[in-house]
N, C-alpha and C positions, 0 to 999 in steps of 0.2 A: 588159237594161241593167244598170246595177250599181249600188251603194247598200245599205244596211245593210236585208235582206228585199227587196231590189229584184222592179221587176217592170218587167224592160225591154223590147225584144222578142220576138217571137214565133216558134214552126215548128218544123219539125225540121230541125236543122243533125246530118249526118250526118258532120261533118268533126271530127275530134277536136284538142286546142287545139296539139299542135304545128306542126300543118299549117298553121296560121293564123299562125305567127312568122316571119317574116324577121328577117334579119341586122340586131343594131341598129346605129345609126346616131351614135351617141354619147351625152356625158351627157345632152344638153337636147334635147328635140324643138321642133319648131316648135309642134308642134299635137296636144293630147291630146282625144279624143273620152271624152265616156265616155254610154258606151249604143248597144249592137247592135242596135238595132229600124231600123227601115227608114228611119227620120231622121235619127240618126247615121253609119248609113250613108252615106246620101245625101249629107250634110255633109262627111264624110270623102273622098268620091268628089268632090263637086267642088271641095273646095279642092285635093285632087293636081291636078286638070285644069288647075287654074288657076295652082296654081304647083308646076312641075313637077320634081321631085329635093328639094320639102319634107320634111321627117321628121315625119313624122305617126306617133303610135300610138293605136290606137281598144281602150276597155275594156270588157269584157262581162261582166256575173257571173256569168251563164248560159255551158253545157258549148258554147253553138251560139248561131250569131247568128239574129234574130228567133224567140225562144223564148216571147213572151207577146203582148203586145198584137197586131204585127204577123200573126202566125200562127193567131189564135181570131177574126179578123174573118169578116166571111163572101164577101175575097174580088172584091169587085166593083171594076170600073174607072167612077167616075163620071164624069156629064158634066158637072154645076155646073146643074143646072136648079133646086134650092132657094135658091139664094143669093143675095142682093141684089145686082139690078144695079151694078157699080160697087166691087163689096166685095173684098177680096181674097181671099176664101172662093173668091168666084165667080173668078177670073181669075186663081189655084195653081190651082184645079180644073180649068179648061179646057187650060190649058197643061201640067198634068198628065198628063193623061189621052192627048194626044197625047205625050208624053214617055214613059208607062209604055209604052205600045204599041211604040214605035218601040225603045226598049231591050229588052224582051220577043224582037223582031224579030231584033235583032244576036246577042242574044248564046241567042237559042234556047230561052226561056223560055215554058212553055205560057201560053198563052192565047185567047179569043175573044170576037169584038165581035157580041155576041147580040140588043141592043137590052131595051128595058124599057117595060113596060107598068103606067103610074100609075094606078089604075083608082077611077071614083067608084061609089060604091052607093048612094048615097042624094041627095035635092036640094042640101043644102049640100057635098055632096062635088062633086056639079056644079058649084057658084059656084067651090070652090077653085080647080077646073081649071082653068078661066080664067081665074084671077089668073096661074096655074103657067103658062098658055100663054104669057101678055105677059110672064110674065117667063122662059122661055125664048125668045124672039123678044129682050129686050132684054140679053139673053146672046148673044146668036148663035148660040144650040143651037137645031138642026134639030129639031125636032118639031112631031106628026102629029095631031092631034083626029079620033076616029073616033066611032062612035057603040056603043049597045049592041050592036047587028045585028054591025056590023064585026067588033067585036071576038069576039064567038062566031064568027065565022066564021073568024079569026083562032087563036084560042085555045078551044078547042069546050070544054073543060071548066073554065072561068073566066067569070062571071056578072059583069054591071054594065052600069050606065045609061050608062056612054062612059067612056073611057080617054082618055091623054096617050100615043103611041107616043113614045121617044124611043130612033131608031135607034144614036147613038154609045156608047150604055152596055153594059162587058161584064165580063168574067170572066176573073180573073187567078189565074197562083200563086202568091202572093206570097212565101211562104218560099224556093221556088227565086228567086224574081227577087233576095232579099234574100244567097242565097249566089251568085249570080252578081254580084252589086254587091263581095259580101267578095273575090271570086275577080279581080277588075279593081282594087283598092283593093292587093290585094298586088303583083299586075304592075305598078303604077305606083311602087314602093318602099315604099305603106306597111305596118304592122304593125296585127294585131288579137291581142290578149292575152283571150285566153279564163278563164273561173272565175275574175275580178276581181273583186271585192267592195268596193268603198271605201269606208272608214272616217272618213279625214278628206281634207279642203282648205284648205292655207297659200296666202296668194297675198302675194307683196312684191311691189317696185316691179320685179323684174327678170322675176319667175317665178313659174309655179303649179306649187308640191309638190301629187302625190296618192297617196293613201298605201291600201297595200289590206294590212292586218297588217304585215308585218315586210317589204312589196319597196314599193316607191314610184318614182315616175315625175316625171320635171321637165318641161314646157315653157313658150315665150315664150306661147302665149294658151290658154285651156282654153274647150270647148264640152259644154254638158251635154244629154244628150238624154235625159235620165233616166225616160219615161215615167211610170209609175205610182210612182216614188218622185221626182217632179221637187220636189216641196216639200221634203225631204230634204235630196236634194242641193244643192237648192239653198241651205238652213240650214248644213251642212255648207263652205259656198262662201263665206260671210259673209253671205250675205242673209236676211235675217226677213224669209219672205214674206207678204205681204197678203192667200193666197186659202190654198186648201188643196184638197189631190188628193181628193176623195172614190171612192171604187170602185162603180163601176153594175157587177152583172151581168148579161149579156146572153144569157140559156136558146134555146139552136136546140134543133129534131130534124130528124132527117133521116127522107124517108120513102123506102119498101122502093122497090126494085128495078122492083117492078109499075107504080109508079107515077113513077118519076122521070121521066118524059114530060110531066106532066100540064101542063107548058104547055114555048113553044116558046120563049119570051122568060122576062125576070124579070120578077115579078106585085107590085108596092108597091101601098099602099095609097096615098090620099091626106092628105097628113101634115094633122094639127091645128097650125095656126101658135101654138096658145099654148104646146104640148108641146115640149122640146129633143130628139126621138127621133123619128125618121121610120115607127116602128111595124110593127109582124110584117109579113114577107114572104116571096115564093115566091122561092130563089135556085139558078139551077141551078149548080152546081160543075165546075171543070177535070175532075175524075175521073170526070165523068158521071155522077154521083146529081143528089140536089135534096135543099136544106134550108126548114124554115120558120123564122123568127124575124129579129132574133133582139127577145123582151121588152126591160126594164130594168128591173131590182130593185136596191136597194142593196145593197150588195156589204159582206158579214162580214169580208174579206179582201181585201187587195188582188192577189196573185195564188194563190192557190190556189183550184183550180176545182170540188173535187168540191159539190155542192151545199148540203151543210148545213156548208160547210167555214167555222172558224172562228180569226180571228189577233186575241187580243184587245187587243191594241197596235196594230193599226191602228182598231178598233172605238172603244177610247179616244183616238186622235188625233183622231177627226172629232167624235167625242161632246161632245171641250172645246172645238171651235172653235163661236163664236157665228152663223158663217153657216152651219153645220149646220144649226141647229136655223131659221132664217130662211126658208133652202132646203126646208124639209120644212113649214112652215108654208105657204108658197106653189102648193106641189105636191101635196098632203097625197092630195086625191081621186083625182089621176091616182096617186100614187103605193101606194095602198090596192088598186086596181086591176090594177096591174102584179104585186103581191102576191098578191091572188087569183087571177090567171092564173098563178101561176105555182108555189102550192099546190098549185090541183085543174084536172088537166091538163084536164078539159070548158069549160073558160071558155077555155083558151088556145085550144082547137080552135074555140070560136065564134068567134072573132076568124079565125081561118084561112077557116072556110066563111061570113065575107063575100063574098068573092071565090070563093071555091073551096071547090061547099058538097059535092063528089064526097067529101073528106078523112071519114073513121071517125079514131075514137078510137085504133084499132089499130094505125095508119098512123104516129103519131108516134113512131119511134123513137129512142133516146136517140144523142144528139151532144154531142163535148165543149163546155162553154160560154165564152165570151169576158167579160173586164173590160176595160173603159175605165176610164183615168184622167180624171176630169172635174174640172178647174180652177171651184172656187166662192170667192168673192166673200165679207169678211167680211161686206157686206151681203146675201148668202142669193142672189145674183142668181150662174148659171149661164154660165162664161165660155163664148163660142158663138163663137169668135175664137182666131186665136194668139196667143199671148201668151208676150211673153220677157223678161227679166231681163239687166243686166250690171252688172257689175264693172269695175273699169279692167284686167283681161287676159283675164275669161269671160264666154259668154255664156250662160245659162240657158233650155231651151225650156222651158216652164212647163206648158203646154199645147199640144195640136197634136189639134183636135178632126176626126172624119171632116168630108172625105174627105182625111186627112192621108197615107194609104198612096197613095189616087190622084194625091196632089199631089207625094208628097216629095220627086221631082224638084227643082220649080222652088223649091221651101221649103229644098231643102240648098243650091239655089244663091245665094237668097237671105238665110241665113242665113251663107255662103263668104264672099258680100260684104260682110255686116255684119263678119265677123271681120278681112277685106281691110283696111276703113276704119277699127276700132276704134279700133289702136294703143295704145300706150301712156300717149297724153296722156291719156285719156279719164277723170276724176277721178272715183272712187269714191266711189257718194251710200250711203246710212246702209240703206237697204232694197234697192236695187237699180232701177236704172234704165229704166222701162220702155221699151226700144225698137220694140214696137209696138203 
């Protein structure tokens, strides 16, 4: 995505940024994206669908679209089985998931629907399941209560007192699916301007300037997808916002070759409903390895991944905001925790051989790690929702917490139509207007 140190999407774009311009279309465009991650995308994609010979140009900072968020996840096609009945976490997710599948389909993008296995190890992990049951029943997602027996017989080197089978959940590539999205996005007329970086945003009553050094871009409504610098942008945008992007890192390994069998499904744990993180898992991959992870540690940097890597300008943006330190106050134990596993790699593996006590030490090997942008609350409270922002001509995604890659379908579409009805009447409040 783009932004000053952005960190937009994710993966390897193998296409270099000519390939990605078409012919412009004159001075003003309809419609300026800025951020390649699988959300901008997605927005970009359905507003052409929708109105069809618009001039849209979408800006990326990165050399490839989905180069950070999007392409360090681990991956997975959700089915919405954590998500409150009723929420719209729960119901992007489900309409999601059948969306990624079927575009996967057309346009030849690997994937497969493996199913997942929520598995309890202990008695309260029991009680959870059966919260997680009725509320996959009051989602409409299919899933299976099996017992321990079952599940060894199912999965022979995977241990627990019963499991949650939930057949619809699988495994995507999302970095192809994200350059199969840019690849449909040109054949419809639009433009993707690659190594964008933007610096500033004018917006008058007619237009939004965005300026990236000495070239700049005009159009009638601007949509910001800015992942990991969405606070940024969106300051940059006119809005002084109320939360602030904190960076969780999220540490996978992958294990060897011998072992990437070791189960037949994905292996989750049963999440703690006080925790924001669904917690270390077995996830088998398009490529056919297996990864575990991924933790959550707070993050030195918003996108630079090697481990001790450190950007001390993002370090002090979060340091001075007061729901920093609210946020860490609240989490403090889990988060000491996630810290320790993530030091001394023998805690990380005791966490693995809950479920899966076959795993050695030796078996973890190193895998690149993923950040999330995680939207926190001047009051320390953890945005668990999307969350957007506008202006009278832009709209700001703020946040777009997992399963935002499964869902981004029906989230570009519904954010196409927030930008459909904005218009221009739409009066300009002093921090930004939250539309959801």
């Amino acid at each position: 995505m783009c932004g000053p140190n952005d960190g937009g999407g994710c993966g390897s774009g193998r296409f270099i940024a000519r390939r990605w311009s078409a012919a412009y279309h004159g001075a003003m465009d309809d419609y300026c994206i800025i951020g390649g991650g699988i959300i901008g995308l997605a927005t970009a994609l359905q507003l052409l669908e929708r109105r069809p010979g618009a001039a849209l140009v979408l800006l990326e900072k990165e050399a490839g679209v989905a180069r950070h968020q999007t392409g360090h996840n681990s991956g997975v096609i959700h089915s919405g089985i954590y998500y409150a009945p009723g929420s719209l976490k729960a119901k992007l997710c489900r309409q999601g998931a059948l969306a990624t599948v079927a575009f996967c389909r057309a346009h030849g993008v690997a994937h497969e629907i493996c199913g997942k296995m929520i598995v309890a190890t202990n008695a309260l992990e029991l009680s959870r399941l059966d919260m997680l049951q009725v509320r996959g029943g009051a989602n409409n997602i299919a899933c299976e209560r099996i017992d321990g027996t079952e599940l060894m017989r199912r999965e022979p080197d995977i241990t627990g007192l019963g499991a949650l089978f939930i057949p619809s959940t699988g495994i995507v590539d999302y970095p192809a699916m994200c350059r199969a999205m840019a690849a449909r996005i040109l054949a419809l007329g639009g433009r993707i301007e690659l190594n964008v970086a933007v610096t500033a945003i004018v917006e008058t009553d007619s237009q939004v300037m965005v300026h990236a050094g000495e070239r700049s871009w005009s159009a009638r409504q601007l949509v910001a997808c800015a992942g990991l610098q969405a606070d940024r942008i969106a300051r940059l945008g006119g809005i002084e916002p109320d939360f602030r992007i904190i960076p969780f890192r999220g540490e996978y390994y992958r294990l060897p070759a011998a072992k990437a069998g070791v189960a037949k499904t994905l292996i989750y744990p049963v999440p703690d409903p006080d925790l924001p993180f669904l917690g270390i898992h077995l996830t088998r991959m398009i490529d056919g390895g297996m990864t575990v992870g991924p933790n959550a540690v707070l993050g030195l940097a918003r996108e630079k991944y090697a481990k001790f890597a450190i950007d001390w300008r993002d370090i002090a943006n979060y340091l001075r905001f007061p729901g920093f330190w609210r946020m860490i106050g609240t989490h403090l134990g889990a988060g000491l925790v996630e810290m320790r596993n993530s030091l001394l790699k023998r805690y990380y593996l005791e966490a693995c051989r809950k479920y899966c006590p076959s795993l050695e030490l030796a078996d973890l090997r190193p895998e690149p790690a993923g950040i999330r942008a995680q939207a926190v609350m001047r009051d320390g409270s953890i945005v668990q929702d999307f969350l957007l922002r506008n202006t009278a001509r832009s709209i700001h995604v703020c946040n777009a917490p997992s399963p935002a890659a499964t869902s981004a379908l029906p989230i570009g579409s519904m954010i196409a139509e927030a930008v459909l009805q904005q218009g221009p009447a739409i009066a300009e409040p002093s921090r930004g207007q939250p539309i959801l």
